[in-house]
Backbone as JSON, one array per atom type, in Angstrom:
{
  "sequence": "XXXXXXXXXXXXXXXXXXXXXXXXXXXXXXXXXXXXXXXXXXXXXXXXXXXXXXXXXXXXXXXXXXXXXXXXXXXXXXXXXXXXXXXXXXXXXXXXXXXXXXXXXXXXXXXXXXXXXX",
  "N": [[44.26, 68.36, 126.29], [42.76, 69.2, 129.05], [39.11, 69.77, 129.78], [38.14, 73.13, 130.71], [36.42, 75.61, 132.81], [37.13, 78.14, 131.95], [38.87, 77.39, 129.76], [37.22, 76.32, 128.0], [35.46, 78.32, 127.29], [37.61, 80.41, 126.17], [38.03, 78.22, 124.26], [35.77, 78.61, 122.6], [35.3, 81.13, 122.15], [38.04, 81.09, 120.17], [36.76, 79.84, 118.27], [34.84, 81.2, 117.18], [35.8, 83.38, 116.27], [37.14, 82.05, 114.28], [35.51, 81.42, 112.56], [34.21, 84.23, 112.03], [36.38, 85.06, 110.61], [36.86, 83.06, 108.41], [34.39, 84.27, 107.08], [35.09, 86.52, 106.39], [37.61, 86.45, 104.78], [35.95, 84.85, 102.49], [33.79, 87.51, 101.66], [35.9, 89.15, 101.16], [37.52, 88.14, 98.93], [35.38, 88.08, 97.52], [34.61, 90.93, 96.98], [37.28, 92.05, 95.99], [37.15, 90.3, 93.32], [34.8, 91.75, 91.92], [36.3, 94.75, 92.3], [38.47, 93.88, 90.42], [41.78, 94.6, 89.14], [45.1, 94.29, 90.98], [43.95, 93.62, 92.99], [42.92, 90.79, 92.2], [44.75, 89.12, 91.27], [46.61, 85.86, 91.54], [48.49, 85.22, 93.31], [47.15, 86.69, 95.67], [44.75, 86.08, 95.92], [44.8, 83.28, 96.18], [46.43, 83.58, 98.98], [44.41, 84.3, 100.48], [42.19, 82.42, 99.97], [43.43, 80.21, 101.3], [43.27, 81.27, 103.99], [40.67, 81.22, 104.66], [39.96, 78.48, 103.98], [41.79, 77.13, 106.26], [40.33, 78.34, 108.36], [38.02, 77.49, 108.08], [38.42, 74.51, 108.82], [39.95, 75.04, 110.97], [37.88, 75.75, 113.31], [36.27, 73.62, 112.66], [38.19, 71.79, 114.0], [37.88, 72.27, 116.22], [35.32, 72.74, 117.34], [34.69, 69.51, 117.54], [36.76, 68.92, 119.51], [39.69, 68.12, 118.66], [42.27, 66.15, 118.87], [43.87, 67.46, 117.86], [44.01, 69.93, 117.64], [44.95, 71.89, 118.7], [47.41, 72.59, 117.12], [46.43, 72.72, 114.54], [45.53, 75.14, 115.18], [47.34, 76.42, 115.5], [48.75, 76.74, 112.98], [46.92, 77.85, 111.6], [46.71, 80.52, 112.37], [49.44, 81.38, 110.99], [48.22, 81.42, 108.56], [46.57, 83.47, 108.51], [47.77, 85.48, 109.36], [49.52, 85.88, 107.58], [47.99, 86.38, 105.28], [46.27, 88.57, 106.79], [48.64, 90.59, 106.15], [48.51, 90.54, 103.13], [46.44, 91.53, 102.35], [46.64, 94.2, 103.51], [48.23, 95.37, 101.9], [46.74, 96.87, 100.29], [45.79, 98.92, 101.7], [44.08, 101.4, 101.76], [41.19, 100.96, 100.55], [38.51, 99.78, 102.26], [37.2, 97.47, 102.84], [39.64, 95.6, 102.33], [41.02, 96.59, 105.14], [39.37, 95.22, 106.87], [39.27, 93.02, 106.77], [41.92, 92.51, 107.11], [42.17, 93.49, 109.77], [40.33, 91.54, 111.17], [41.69, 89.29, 110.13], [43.48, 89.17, 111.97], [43.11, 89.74, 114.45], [42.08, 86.99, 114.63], [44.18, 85.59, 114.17], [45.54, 85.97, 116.65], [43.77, 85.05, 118.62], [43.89, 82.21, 117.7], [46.97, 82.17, 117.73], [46.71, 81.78, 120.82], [45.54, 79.58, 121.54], [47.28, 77.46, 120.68], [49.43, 77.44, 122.27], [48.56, 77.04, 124.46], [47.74, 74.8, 124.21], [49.46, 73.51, 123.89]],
  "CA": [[43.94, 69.46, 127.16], [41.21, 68.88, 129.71], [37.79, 71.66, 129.27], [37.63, 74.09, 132.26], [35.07, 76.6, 131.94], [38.04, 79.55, 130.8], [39.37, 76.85, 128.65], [35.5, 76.09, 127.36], [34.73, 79.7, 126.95], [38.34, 80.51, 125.14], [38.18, 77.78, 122.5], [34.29, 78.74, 121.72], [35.66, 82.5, 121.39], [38.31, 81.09, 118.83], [35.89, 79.07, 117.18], [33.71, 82.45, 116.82], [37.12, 84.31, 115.43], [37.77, 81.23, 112.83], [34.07, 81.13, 111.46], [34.83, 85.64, 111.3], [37.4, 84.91, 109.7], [36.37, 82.7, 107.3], [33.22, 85.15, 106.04], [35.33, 88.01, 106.03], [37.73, 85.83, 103.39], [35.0, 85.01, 101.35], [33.37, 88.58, 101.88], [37.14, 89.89, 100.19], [37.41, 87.41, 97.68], [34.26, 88.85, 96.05], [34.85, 91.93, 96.56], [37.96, 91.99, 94.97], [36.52, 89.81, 92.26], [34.22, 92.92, 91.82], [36.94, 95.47, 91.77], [39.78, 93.68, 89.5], [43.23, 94.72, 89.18], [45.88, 93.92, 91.66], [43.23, 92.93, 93.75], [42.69, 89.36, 91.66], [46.47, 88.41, 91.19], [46.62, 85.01, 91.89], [48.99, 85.06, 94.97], [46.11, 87.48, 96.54], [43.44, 84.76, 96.08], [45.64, 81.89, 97.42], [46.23, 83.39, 100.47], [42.59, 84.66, 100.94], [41.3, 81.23, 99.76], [44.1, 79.5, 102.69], [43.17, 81.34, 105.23], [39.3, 80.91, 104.69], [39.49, 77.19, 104.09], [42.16, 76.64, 107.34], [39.94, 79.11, 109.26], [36.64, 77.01, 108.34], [39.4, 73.42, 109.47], [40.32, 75.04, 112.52], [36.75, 75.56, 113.8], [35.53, 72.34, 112.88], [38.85, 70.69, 114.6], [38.33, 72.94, 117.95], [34.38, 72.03, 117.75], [34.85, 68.52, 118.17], [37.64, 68.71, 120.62], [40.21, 67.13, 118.12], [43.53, 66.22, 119.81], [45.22, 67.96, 116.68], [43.36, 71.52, 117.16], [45.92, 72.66, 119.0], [48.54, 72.02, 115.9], [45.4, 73.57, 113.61], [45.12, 76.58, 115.49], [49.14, 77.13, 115.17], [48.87, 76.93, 111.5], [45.71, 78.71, 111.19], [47.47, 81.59, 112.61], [50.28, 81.69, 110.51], [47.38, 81.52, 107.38], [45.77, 84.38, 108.9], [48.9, 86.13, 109.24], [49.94, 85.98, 105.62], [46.75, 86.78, 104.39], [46.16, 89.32, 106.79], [49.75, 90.93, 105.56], [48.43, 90.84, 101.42], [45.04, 92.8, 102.55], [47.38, 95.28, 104.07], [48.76, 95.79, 100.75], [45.38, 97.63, 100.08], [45.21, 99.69, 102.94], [43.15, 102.3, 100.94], [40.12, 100.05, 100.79], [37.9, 99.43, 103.76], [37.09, 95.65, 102.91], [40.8, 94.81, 102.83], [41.52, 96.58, 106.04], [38.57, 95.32, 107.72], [39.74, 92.08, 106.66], [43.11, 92.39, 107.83], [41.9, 93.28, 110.95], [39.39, 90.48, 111.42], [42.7, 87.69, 110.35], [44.91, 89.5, 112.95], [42.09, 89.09, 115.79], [42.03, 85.48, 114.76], [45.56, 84.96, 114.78], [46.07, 86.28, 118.23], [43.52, 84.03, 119.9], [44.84, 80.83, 118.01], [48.6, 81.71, 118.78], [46.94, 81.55, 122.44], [44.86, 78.55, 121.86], [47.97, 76.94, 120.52], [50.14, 77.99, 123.28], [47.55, 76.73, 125.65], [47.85, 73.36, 123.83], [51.04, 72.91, 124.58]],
  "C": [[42.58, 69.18, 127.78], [40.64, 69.85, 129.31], [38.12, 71.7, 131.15], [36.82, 74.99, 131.75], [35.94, 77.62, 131.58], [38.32, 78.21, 129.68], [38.29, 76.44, 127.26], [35.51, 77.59, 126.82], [35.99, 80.55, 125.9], [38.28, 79.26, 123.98], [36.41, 78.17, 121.98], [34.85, 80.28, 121.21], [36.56, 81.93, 120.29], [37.41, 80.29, 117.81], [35.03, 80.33, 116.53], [34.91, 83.27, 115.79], [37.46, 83.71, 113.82], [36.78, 81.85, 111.9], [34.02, 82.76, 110.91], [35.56, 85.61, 110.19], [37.48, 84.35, 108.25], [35.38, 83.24, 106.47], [33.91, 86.26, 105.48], [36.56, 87.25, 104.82], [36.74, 85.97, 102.25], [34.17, 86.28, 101.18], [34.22, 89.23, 100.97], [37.32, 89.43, 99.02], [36.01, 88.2, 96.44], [34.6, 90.24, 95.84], [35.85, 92.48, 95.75], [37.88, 91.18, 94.09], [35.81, 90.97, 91.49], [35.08, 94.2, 91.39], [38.15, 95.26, 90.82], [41.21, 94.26, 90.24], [44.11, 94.45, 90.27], [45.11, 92.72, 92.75], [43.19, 91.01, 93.45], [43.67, 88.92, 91.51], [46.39, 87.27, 91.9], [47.68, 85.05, 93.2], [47.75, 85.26, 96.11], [45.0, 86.67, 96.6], [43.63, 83.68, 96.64], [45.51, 82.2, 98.25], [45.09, 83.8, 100.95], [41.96, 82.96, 101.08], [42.2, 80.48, 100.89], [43.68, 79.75, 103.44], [41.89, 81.15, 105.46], [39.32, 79.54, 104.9], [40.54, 76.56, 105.68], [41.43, 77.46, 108.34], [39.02, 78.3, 109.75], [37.18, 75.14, 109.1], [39.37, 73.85, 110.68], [38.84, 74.71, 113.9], [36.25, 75.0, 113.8], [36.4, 71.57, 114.02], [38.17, 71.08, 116.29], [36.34, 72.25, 117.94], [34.15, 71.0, 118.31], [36.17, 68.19, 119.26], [38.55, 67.94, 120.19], [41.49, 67.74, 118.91], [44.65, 67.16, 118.94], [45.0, 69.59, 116.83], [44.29, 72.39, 117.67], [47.19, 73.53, 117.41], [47.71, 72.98, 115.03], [45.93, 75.06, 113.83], [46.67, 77.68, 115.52], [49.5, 77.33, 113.6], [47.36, 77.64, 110.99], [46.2, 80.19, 111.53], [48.14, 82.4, 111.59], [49.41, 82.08, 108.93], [47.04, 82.73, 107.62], [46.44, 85.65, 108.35], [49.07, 86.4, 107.92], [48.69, 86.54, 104.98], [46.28, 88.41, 105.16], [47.25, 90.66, 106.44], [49.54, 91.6, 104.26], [47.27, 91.74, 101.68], [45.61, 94.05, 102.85], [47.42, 96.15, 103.52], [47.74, 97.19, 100.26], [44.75, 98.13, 101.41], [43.95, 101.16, 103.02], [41.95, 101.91, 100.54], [39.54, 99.47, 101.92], [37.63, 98.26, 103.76], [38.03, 95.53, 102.98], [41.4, 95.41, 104.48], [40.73, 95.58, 107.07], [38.77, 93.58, 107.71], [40.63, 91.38, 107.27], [43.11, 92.6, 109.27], [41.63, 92.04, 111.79], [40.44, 88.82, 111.67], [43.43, 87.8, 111.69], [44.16, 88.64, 114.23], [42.13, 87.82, 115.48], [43.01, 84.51, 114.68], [45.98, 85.2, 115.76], [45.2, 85.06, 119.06], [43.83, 82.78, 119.49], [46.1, 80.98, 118.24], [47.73, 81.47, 120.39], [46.54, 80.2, 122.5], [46.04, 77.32, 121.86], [48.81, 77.08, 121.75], [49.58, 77.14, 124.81], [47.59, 74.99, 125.78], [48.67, 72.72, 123.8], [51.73, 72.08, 125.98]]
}
C-alpha cells in the first residue's frame, strides 16, 4: 500500500487505537487481578493477555510499514473482538466496559486498515 497523507494519518490513528488498546488490557488485567472471582478465570486472562500482546504486534507492524500489517491488523481485530465480547460479560463494572469499548474502537479502525490493505 503506498502512504498518502489520509492513508498516513489513518494508520497513525490505528496505531494510537492499538497502543489504547493495549493499556486498557493491561489496565483490566490488574484490575481484575484486584477484584478476583470470575474476573481471573483463566479464559478471561487469555483473551485480555491476546488482545494486549496482538494490539502491542499490530502497532509495531503498522509503525514500520510492514508489508504484513495489513494481515496483523485483520487478526488484531478479531483479538479485540473476543476480548472485547468477555469484558462485556461484566457489564456492571466500569473498567470492563470501558475496556470493551476501547477493543471495539480498535477493532473498527483495523477491520478498515485491513480492508484498505487489500
Amino acid at each position: 500500500m503506498t502512504q498518502t497523507a489520509e492513508t498516513s494519518q489513518q494508520m497513525r490513528q490505528c496505531i494510537d487505537m492499538c497502543l489504547a488498546a493495549h493499556t486498557a488490557c493491561g489496565q483490566t488485567m490488574q484490575h481484575a487481578l484486584d477484584k478476583g472471582g470470575n474476573m481471573v478465570e483463566r479464559p478471561m486472562m487469555m483473551t485480555l493477555m491476546d488482545a494486549a500482546d496482538m494490539s502491542a504486534m499490530c502497532a509495531d507492524m503498522c509503525m514500520r510499514q510492514s508489508r504484513m500489517a495489513g494481515q496483523m491488523c485483520a487478526m488484531n481485530a478479531e483479538a479485540c473482538r473476543a476480548a472485547a465480547d468477555a469484558c462485556a460479560r461484566f457489564g456492571d463494572d466500569s473498567q470492563m466496559r470501558a475496556c470493551a469499548e476501547q477493543l471495539r474502537r480498535c477493532a473498527e479502525m483495523c477491520e478498515q486498515m485491513a480492508a484498505a490493505a487489500r
